[in-house]
C-alpha positions as CSV (number, residue, x, y, z in Angstrom):
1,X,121.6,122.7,75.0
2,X,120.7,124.9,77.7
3,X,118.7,127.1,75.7
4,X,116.6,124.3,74.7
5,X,116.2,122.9,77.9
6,X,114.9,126.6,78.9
7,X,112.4,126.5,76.5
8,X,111.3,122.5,76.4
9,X,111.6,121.7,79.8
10,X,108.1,119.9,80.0
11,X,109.7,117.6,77.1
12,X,112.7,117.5,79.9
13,X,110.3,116.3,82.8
14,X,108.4,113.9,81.0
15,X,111.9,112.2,79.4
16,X,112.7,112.3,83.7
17,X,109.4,110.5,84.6
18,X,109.3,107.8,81.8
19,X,113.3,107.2,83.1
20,X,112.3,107.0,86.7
21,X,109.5,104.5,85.8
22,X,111.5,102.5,83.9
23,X,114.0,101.8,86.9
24,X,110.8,101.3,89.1
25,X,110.0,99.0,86.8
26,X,113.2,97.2,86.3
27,X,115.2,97.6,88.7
28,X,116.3,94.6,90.9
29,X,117.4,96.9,94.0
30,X,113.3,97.9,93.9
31,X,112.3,93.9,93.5
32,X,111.8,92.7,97.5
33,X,112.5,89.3,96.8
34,X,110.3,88.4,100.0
35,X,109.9,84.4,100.1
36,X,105.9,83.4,101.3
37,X,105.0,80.2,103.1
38,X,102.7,77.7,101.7
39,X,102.4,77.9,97.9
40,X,104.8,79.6,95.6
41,X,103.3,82.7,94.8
42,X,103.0,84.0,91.2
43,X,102.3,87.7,92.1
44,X,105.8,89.0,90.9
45,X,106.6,89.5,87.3
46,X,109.4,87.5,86.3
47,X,110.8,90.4,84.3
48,X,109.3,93.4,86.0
49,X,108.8,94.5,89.5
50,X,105.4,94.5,88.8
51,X,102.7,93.1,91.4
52,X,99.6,91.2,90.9
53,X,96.6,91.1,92.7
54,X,93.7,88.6,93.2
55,X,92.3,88.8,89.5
56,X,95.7,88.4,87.9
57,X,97.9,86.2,90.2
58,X,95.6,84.0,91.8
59,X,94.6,83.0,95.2
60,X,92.0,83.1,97.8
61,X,89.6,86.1,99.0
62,X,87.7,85.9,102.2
63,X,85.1,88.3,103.9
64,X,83.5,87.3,107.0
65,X,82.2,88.8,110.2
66,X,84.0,89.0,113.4
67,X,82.2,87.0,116.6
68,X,81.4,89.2,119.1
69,X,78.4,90.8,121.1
70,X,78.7,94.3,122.3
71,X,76.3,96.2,125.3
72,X,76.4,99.9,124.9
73,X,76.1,102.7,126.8
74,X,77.5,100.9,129.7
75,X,77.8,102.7,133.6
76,X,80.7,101.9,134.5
77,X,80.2,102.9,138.0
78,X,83.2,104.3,139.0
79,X,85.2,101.0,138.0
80,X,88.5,100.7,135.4
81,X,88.1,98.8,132.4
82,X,90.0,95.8,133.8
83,X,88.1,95.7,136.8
84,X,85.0,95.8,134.4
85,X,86.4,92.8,131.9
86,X,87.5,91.0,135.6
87,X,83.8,91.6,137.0
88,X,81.5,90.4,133.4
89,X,84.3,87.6,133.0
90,X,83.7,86.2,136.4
91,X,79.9,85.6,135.6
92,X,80.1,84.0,132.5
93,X,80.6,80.2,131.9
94,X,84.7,79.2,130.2
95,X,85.1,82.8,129.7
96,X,88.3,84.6,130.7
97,X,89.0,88.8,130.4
98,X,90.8,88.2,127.4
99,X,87.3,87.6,126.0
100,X,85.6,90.5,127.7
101,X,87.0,94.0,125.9
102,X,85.6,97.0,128.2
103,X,86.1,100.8,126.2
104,X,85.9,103.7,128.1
105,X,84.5,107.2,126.1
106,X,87.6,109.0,125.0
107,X,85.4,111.6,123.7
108,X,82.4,113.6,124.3
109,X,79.4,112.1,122.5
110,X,80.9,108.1,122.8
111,X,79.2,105.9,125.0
112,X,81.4,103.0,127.3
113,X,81.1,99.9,125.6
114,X,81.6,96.0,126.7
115,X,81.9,93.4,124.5
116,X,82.0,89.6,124.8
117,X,84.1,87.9,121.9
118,X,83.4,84.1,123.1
119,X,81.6,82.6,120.8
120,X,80.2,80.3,122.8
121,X,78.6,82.8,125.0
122,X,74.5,83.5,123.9
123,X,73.1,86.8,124.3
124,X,70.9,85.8,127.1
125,X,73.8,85.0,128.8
126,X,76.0,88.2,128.3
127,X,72.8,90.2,129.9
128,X,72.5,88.0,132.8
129,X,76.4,88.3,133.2
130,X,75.9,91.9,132.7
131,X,73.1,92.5,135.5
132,X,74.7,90.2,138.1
133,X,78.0,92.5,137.5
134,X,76.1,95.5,138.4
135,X,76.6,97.0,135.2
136,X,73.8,98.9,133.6
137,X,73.7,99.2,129.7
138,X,71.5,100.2,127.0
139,X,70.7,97.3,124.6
140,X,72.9,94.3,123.1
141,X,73.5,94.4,119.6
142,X,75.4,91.4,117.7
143,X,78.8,92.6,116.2
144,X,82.2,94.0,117.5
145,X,82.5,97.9,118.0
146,X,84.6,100.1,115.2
147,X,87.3,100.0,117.8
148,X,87.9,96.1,117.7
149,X,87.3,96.0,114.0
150,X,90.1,98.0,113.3
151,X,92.2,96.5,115.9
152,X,91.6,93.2,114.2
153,X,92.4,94.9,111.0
154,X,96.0,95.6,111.9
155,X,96.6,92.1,113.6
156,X,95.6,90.7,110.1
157,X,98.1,93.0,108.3
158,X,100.7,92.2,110.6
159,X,100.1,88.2,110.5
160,X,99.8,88.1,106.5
161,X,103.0,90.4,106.7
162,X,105.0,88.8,108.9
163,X,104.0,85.3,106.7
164,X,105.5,86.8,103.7
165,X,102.4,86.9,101.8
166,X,103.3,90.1,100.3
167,X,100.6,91.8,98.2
168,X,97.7,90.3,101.0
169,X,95.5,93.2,101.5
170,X,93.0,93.3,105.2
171,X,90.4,95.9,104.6
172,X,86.6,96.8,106.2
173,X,84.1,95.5,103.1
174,X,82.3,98.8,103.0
175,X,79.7,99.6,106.0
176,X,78.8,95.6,106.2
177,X,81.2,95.1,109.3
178,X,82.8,92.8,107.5
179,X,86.5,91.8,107.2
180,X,87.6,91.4,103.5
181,X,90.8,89.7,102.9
182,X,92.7,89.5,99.9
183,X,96.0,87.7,99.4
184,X,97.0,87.0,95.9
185,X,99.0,83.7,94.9
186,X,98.1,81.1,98.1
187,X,95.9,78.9,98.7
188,X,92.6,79.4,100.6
189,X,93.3,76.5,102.9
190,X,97.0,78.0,103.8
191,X,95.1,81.3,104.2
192,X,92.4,80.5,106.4
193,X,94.7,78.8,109.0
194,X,96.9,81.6,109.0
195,X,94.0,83.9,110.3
196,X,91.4,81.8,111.2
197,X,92.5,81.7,115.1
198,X,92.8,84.4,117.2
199,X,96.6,83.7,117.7
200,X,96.5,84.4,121.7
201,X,100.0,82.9,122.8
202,X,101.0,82.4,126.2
203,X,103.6,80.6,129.0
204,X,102.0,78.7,131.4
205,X,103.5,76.2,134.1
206,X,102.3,73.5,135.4
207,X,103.7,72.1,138.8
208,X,102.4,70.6,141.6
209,X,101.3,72.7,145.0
210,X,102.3,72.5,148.6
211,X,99.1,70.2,149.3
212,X,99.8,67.6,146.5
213,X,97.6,68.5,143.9
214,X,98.6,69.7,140.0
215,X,97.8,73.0,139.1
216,X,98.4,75.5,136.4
217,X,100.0,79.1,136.9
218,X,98.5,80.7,134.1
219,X,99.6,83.3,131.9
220,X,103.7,83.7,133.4
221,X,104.2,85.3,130.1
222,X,102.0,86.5,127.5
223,X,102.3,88.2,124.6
224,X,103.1,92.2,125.9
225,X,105.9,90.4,128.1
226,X,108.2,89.5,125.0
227,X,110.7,92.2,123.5
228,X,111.7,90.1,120.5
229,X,110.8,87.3,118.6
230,X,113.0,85.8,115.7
231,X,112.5,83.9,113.3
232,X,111.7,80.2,113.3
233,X,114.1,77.5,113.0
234,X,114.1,74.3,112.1
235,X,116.6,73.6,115.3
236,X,118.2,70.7,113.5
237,X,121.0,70.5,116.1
238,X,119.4,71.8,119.5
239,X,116.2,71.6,121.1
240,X,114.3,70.8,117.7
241,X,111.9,73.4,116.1
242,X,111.9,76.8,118.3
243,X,111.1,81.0,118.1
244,X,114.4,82.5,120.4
245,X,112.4,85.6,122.3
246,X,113.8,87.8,124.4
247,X,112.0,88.8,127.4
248,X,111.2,92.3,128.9
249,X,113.3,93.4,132.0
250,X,110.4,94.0,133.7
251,X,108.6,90.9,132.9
252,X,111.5,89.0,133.1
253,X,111.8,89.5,137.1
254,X,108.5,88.4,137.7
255,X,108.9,85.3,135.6
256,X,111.9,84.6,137.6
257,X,110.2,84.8,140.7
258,X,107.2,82.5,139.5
259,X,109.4,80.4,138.3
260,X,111.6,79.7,141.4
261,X,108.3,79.7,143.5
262,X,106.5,76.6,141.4
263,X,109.9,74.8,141.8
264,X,110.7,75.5,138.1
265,X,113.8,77.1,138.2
266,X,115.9,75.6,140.8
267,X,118.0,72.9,139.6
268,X,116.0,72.6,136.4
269,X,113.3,69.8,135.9
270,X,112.3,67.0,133.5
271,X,109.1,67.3,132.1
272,X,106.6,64.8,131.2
273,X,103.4,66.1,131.1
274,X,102.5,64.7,127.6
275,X,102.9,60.9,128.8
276,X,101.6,61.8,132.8
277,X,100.1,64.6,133.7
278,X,99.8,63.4,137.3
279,X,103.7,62.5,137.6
280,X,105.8,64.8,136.7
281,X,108.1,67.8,137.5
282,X,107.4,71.6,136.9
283,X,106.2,71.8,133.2
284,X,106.5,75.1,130.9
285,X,103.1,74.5,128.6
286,X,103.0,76.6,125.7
287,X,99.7,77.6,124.8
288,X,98.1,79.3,121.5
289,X,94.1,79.7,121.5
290,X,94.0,77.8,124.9
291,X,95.2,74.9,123.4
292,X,98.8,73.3,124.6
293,X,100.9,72.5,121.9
294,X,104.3,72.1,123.9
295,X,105.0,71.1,127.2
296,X,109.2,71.4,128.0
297,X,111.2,71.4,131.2
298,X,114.4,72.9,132.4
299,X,117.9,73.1,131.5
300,X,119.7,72.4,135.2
301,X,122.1,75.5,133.8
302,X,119.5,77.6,133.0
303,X,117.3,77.3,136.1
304,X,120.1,78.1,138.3
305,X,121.0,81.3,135.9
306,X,117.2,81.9,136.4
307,X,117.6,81.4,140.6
308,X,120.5,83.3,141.3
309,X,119.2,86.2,139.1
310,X,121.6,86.0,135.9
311,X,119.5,85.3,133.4
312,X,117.3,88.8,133.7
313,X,120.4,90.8,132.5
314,X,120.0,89.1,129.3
315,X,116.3,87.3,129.8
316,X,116.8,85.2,126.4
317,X,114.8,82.3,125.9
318,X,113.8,79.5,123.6
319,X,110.0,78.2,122.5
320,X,110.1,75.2,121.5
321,X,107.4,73.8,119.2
322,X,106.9,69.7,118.1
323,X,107.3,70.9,114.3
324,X,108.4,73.8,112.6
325,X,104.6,74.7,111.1
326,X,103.8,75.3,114.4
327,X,107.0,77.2,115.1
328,X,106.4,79.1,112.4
329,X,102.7,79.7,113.9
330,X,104.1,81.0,117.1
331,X,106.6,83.5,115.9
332,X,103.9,85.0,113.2
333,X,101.7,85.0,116.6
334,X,103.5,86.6,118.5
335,X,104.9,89.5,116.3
336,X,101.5,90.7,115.0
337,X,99.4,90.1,118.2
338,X,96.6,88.2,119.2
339,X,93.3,89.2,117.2
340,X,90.6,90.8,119.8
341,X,87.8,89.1,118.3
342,X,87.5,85.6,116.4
343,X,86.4,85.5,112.6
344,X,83.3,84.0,111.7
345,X,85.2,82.2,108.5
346,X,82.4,79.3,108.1
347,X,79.4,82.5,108.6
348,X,81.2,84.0,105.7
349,X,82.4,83.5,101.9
350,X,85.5,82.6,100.8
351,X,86.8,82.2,96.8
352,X,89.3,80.7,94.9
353,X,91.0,81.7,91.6
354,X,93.4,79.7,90.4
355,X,97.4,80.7,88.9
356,X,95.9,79.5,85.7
357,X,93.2,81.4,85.6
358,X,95.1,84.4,86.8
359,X,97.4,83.5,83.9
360,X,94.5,83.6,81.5
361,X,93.3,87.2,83.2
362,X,96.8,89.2,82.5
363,X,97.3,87.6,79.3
364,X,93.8,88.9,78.2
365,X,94.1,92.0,79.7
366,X,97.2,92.7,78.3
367,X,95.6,92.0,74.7
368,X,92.7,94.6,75.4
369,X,95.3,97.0,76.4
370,X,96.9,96.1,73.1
371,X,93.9,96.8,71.5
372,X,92.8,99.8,73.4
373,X,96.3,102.1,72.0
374,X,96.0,100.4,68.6
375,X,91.7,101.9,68.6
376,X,93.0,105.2,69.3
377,X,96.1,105.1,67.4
378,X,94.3,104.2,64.4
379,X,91.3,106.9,65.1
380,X,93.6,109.5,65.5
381,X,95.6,109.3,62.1
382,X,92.3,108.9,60.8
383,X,91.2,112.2,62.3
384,X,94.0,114.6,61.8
385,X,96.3,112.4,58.7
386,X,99.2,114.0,59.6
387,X,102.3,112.3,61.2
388,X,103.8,115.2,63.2
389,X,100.1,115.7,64.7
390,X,99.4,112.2,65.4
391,X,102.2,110.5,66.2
392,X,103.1,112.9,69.4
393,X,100.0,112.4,70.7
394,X,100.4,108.0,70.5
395,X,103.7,108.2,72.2
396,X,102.5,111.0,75.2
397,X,99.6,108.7,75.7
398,X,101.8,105.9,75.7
399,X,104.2,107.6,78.5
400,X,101.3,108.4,80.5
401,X,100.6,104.5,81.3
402,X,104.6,103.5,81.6
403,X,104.3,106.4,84.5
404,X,101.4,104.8,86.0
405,X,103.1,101.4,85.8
406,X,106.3,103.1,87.2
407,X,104.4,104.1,90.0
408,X,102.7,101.0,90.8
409,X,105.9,98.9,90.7
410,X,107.5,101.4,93.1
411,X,104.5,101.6,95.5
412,X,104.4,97.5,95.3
413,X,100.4,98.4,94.7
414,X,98.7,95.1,93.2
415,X,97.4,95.3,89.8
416,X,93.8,94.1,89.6
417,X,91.9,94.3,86.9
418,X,89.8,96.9,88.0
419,X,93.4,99.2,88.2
420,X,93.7,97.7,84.7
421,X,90.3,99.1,83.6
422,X,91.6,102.4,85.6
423,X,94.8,102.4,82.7
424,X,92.5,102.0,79.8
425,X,90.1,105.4,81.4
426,X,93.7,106.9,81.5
427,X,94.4,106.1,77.7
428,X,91.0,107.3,76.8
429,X,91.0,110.8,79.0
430,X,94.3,111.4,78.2
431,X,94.0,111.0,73.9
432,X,90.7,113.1,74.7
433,X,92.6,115.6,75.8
434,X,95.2,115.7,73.4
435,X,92.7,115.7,70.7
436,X,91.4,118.6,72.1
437,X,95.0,120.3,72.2
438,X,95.3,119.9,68.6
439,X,92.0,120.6,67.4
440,X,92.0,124.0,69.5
441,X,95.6,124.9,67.8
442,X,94.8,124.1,64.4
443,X,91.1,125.1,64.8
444,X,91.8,128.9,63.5
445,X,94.3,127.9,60.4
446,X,97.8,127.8,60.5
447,X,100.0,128.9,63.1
448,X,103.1,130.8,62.1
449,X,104.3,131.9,65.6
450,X,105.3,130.7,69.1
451,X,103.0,133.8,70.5
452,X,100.0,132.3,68.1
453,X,100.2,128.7,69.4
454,X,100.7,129.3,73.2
455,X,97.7,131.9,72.9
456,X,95.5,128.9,71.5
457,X,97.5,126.3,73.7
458,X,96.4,128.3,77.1
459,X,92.5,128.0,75.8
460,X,93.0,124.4,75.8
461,X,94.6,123.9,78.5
462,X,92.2,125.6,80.6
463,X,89.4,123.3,79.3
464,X,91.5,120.5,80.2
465,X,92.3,121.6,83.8
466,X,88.4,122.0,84.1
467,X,87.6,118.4,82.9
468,X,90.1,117.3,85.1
469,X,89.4,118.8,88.3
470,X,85.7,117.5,87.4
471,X,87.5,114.0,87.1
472,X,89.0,114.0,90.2
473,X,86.0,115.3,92.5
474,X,83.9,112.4,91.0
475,X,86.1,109.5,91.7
476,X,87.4,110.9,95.3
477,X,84.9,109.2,97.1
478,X,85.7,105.7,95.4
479,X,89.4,106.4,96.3
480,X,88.6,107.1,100.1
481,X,86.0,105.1,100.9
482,X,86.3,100.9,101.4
483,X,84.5,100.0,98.5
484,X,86.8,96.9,97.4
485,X,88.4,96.8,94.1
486,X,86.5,100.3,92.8
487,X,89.3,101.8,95.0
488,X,92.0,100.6,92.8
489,X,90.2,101.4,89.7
490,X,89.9,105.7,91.5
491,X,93.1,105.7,92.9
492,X,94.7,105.1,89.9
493,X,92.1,107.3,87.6
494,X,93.2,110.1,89.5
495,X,97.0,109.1,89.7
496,X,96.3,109.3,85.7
497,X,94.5,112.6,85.2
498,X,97.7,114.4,87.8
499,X,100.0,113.2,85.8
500,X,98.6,114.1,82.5
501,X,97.5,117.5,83.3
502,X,101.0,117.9,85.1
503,X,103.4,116.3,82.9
504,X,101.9,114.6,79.6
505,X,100.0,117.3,78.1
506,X,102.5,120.3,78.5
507,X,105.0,118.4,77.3
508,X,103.3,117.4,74.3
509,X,102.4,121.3,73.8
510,X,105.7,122.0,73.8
511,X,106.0,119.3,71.2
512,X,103.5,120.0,69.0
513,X,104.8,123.7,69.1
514,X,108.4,122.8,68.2
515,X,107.0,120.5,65.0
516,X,104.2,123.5,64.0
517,X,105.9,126.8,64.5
518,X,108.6,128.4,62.3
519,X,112.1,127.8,64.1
């Protein structure tokens, strides 16, 4: 046994990989079991661990720009980046600094940027804001800097992730500057509400001053302030639908001290700002996008924990929300961020593909692939007639694309059907390689020794190694660069041609020369 593992152990490594795939693939410790929000989605194989993308599963794609004007080459004059996003802020109409984004150079060859992501703010506008500032800049261009795009990027990831909607992809749609969104199995109206906002959460309160009149404290706590969010609940028995956060020791001492300063904290209050916003005690107002959508007092034990300084050790605290949606919204919020810029979803395109159709798309896709080994199976016997030759070369071709499908189930990558147009190129290279194996071994008569068939084996092989080097060089720059679903289709073309050159085809040398050579 040893011996022939010493001398077959390609046929030993390939029996490993096929194994290995078939646990990725059927394994139920690999299977996340995630649960999504909205509509049940149909990207999971019922008896793999197989995912689906957009083509094969269904649901809703999205590119659009991000909203934003950006003036480069800014002097800065000496001033931070706050003070620059306090300075342009202050001369520009319902605009706040979390709608001004000032960059500083990090390197040599950038140019300090500003960029104003209110939408309601003309371009006109952002100049004149600009020059009475004192800021001197270049030119204005419409559009968000690389910067904020990718920033935006990983809010997106984070909010579809932290949604469930595993399988969602957020990339850049190729040099366009815009954002193209991808999540398979949801609905396009569940989609765009999850991303459509900005997501900017915050604590304000609301109280009255020492001369009478209501005001708001704005911005107590904010999104950096929080050290953990959980989970939503439904809150069936306490304070009704609510996100428990825990708050930063740092923030949590200056929320304390706004809190007992606005009257807030000390002996609790009772809230009702909803019914009259002109009668009532110290309100907390919880606000997403600038919009309140909760305004809650004080429990009496609480404040006093908050006045005496108790509650910072432990600085625990409870959102609460007027439905669990909305909960729901908050603690998504609030884990992946706020985006830096708003998308432009009605300036851009969205589609729709429905579960049935996706339904239709893998069953036809499974009968070309069908198809596709049944072509070459039936060229090849044609070609050489002879079982020992033939039939190798089917099954190694066959292993190559249970490999590939090993790897995608382990990865959790989403089969498309441009990845599934990657397979067939696999099937096709890979029996064109193996062709060439046998042709080049049988090409000079018979072979009667081990010595014979490796000599001719080696000449192959090198030929092979060339074509496939030559594969991989061509499709890099699909595999690198955002160019949408002709990623997939490289990523996995290459995947293919490694693990044929690396696995497949010496093991079905070593095959061919146990069925060919005297024993």
């Amino acid at each position: 046994m040893i011996g022939w593992l010493k001398s077959n152990w390609r046929v030993a490594l390939l029996a490993v990989f096929i194994l290995l795939a078939g646990l990725a693939l059927f394994s139920p410790a690999l299977d996340s079991g995630e649960e999504t929000l909205g509509n049940e989605s149909e990207e999971a194989s019922t008896l793999t661990n197989l995912r689906f993308g957009l083509d094969l599963a269904g649901g809703t794609r999205i590119r659009a720009p991000l909203i934003g004007l950006t003036a480069d080459n800014v002097e800065f004059a000496g001033g931070t980046p706050q003070e620059v996003e306090t300075d342009v802020a202050g001369q520009l109409p319902n605009t706040d600094t979390t709608d001004v984004i000032a960059r500083q150079a990090t390197e040599q060859g950038e140019a300090n940027t500003v960029e104003v992501v209110n939408p309601n703010v003309t371009e006109t506008e952002f100049a004149t804001a600009m020059d009475d500032a004192g800021y001197e800049y270049d030119e204005i261009s419409s559009g968000v800097t690389d910067a904020t795009r990718q920033e935006a990027i990983n809010v997106l990831e984070g909010k579809i992730n932290q949604a469930g909607l595993s399988g969602g992809t957020v990339q850049e749609f190729q040099s366009s500057g815009d954002i193209l969104i991808e999540v398979p199995g949801q609905d396009r109206q569940d989609v765009i509400e999850l991303i459509e906002d900005r997501g900017n959460v915050r604590v304000d309160i609301y109280y009255q001053n020492d001369s009478g009149e209501y005001t708001t404290e704005r911005a107590v706590l904010t999104q950096d302030d929080f050290q953990s969010i959980s989970t939503a609940s439904q809150g069936e028995n306490g304070p009704g639908p609510n996100v428990p956060v825990t708050i930063r020791p740092d923030s949590a001492e200056e929320f304390r001290e706004v809190a007992v300063e606005t009257g807030l904290a000390p002996g609790g209050s009772t809230c009702t700002y909803d019914q009259d916003r002109e009668n009532t005690q110290p309100c907390l107002l919880l606000v997403v996008d600038g919009e309140v959508v909760n305004a809650f007092g004080m429990n009496p034990d609480l404040g006093e924990s908050i006045e005496s300084g108790d509650w910072v050790r432990d600085s625990s605290f409870i959102l609460t929300t007027t439905d669990f949606e909305e909960a729901q919204r908050v603690a998504i919020n609030l884990r992946a961020g706020a985006l830096p810029a708003q998308l432009d979803v009605l300036g851009g395109t969205t589609s729709y593909i429905s579960p049935t159709q996706g339904d239709n798309f893998r069953t036809y896709s499974l009968i070309i692939g069908v198809l596709s080994v049944l072509s070459v199976a039936g060229v090849v016997f044609a070609r050489y007639r002879e079982p020992k030759v033939a039939l190798p070369m089917i099954l190694t071709a066959f292993s190559e694309v249970v490999i590939l499908l090993g790897f995608a189930a382990y990865l959790g990558y989403p089969l498309d059907l441009a990845v599934i147009a990657g397979f067939i190129a696999v099937i096709g290279t890979g029996v064109d390689d193996l062709i060439i194996i046998a042709d080049e071994v049988m090409s000079e008569g018979e072979v009667n020794s081990q010595r014979v068939f490796d000599s001719r084996f080696r000449r192959a092989f090198w030929v092979i190694g060339v074509a496939a080097a030559t594969t991989i060089l061509a499709m890099s720059p699909l595999a690198a660069l955002p160019l949408g679903n002709l990623r997939g289709f490289a990523i996995f073309t290459i995947l293919g041609v490694l693990v044929g050159v690396l696995i497949t085809r010496p093991a079905y040398g070593d095959i061919l020369r146990y069925l060919m050579t005297d024993r």
